[in-house]
C-alpha positions in Angstrom: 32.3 -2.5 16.4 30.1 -1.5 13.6 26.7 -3.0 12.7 26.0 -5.1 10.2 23.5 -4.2 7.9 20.9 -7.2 7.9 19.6 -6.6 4.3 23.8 -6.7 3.3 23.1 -10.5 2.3 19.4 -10.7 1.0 18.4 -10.7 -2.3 18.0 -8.0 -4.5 15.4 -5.2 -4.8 12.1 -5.5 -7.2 11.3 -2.0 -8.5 8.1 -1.1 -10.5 7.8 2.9 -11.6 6.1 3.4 -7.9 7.0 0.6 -5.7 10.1 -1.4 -3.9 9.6 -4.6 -3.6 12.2 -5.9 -0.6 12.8 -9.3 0.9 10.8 -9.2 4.4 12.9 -12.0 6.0 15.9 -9.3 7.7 12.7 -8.3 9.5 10.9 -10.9 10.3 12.1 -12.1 14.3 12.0 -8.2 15.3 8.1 -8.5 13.7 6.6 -11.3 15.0 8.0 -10.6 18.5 6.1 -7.0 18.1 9.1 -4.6 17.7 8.3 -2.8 14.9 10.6 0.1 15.0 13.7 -2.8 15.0 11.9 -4.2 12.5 11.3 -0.9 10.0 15.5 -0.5 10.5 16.2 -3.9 9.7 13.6 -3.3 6.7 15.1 -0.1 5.4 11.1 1.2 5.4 8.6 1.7 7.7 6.2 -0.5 8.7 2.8 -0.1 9.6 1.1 -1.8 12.1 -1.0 -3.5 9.7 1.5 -6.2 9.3 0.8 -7.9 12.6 -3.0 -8.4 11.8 -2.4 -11.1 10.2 1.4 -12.4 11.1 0.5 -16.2 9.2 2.9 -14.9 6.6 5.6 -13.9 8.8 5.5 -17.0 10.3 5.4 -19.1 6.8 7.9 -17.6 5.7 10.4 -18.0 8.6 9.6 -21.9 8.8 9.7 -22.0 5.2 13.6 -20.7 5.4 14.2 -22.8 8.1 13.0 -26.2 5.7 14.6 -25.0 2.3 17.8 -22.9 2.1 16.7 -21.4 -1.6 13.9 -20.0 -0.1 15.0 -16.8 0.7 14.4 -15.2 -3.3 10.9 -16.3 -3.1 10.1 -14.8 0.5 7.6 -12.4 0.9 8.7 -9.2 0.3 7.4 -5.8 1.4 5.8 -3.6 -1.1 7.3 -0.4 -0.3 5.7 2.8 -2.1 8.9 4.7 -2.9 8.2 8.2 -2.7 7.0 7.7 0.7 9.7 4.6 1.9 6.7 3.0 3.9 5.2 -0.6 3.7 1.8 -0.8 2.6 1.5 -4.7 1.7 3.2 -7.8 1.0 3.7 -10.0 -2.2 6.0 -13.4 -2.8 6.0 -17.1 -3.4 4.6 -19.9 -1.5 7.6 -22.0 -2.2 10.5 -22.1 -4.2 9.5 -23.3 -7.6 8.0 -26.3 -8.8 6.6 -27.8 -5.9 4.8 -31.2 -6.4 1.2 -30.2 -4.7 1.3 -27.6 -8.3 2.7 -29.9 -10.3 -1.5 -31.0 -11.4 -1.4 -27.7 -12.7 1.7 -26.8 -14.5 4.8 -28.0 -14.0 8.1 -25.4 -12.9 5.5 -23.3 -11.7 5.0 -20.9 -8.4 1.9 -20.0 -6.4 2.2 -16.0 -5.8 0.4 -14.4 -2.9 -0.2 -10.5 -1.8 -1.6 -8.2 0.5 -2.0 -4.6 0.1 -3.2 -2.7 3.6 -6.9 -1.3 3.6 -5.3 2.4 3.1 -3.7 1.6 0.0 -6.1 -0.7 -2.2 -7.9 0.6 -5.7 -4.9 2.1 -6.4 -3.1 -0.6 -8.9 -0.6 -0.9 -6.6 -1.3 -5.3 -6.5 -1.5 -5.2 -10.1 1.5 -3.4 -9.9 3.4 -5.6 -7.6 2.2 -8.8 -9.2 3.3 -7.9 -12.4 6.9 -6.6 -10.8 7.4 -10.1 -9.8 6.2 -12.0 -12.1 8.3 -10.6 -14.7 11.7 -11.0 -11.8 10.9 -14.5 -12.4 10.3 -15.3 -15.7 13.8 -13.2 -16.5 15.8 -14.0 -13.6 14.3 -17.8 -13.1 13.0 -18.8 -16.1 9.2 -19.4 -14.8 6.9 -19.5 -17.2 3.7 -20.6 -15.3 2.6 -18.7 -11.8 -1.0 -20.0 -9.7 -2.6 -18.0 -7.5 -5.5 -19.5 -5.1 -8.6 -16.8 -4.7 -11.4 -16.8 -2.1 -14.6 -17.0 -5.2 -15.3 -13.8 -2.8 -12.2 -12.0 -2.7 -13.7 -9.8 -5.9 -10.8 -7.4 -5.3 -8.1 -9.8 -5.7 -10.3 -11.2 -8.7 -10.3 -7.9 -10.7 -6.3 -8.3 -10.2 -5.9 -11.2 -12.1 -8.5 -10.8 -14.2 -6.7 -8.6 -16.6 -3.5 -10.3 -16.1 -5.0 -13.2 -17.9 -5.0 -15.6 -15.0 -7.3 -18.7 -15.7 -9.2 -20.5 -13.8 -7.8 -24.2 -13.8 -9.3 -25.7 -10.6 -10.4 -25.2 -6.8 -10.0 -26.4 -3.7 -10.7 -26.4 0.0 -7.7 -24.8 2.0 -7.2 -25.7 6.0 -7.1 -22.5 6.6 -8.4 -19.8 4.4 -12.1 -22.0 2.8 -12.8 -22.4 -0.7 -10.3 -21.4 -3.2 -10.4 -20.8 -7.3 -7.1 -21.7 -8.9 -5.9 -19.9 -11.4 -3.0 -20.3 -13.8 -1.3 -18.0 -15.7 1.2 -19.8 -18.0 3.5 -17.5 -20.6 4.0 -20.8 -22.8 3.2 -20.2 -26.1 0.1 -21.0 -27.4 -0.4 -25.0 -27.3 2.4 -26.0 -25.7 2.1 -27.5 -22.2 4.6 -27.8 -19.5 
């Protein structure tokens, strides 16, 4: 009997002129229990060990899918650098859009989050990603208004959004992760408020 390919049924691929931007969820079980040469084939890239440093997002995300069946667009995906089919960080939505904890923000909107792994960082590649799927959305879903919440000491992830035109609307004290700025970037034109 033949094997199934695991990525048959997820959604489609996010490509930027260097990166792949792939659902992670095929490859998430074979991940969090360690395997990460089951996990790589199921991936269709390799994937570095740096994934399991911090497996939170793994985890998220496959308690996410298990809650919310539309999930599975807005999963984290791997950012793949194509010339090289590896894994070198991760990008995708907290939720599926419009959840009501962003709703004093913007309304139809989604909270992105990435990674890129030590190796790989000052090289655009976030920037890169970030704009990869924020553009997906806004032409595939119609989302107009994407939050992101930055450690005020993450000055990496800072300089990404900075240029992007990211404001800063709010903070807040996560359980997890400490202070956080919130920033909104809406593509509304100019007053007009969702």
């Amino acid at each position: 009997m033949a094997e199934t390919d695991p990525r048959a049924s997820a959604p489609a691929d996010i490509a930027s002129p260097r990166l792949i931007l792939r659902v992670l969820l095929p490859a998430v079980g074979a991940a969090l229990s360690g395997d990460l040469e089951e996990a790589s084939r199921q991936l269709g890239a390799s994937i570095p060990a740096d994934l399991l440093e911090d497996p939170q997002v793994l985890k998220l995300a496959r308690s996410r899918l298990e809650a919310d069946s539309a999930y599975p667009p807005w999963s984290p995906r791997a950012v793949i650098l194509a010339d090289r089919n590896a894994m070198i960080g991760h990008i995708g939505f907290h939720t599926a859009p419009d959840p009501e904890y962003l709703h004093p923000f913007a309304r139809g909107a989604v909270e992105v989050g990435y990674t890129v792994f030590e190796a790989y960082r000052r090289q655009g590649y976030a920037r890169e990603a970030l704009e990869a799927i924020m553009a997906w959305a806004s032409r595939e879903h119609g989302i107009r208004n994407f939050i992101a919440s930055v450690s005020p000491d993450n000055l990496a992830s800072l300089a990404v959004l900075r240029p992007l035109f990211f404001a800063k609307v709010g903070a807040h004290v996560d359980d997890e992760d400490g202070p956080e700025d919130i920033f909104l970037r809406s593509l509304e034109p100019p007053g007009v408020r969702s």
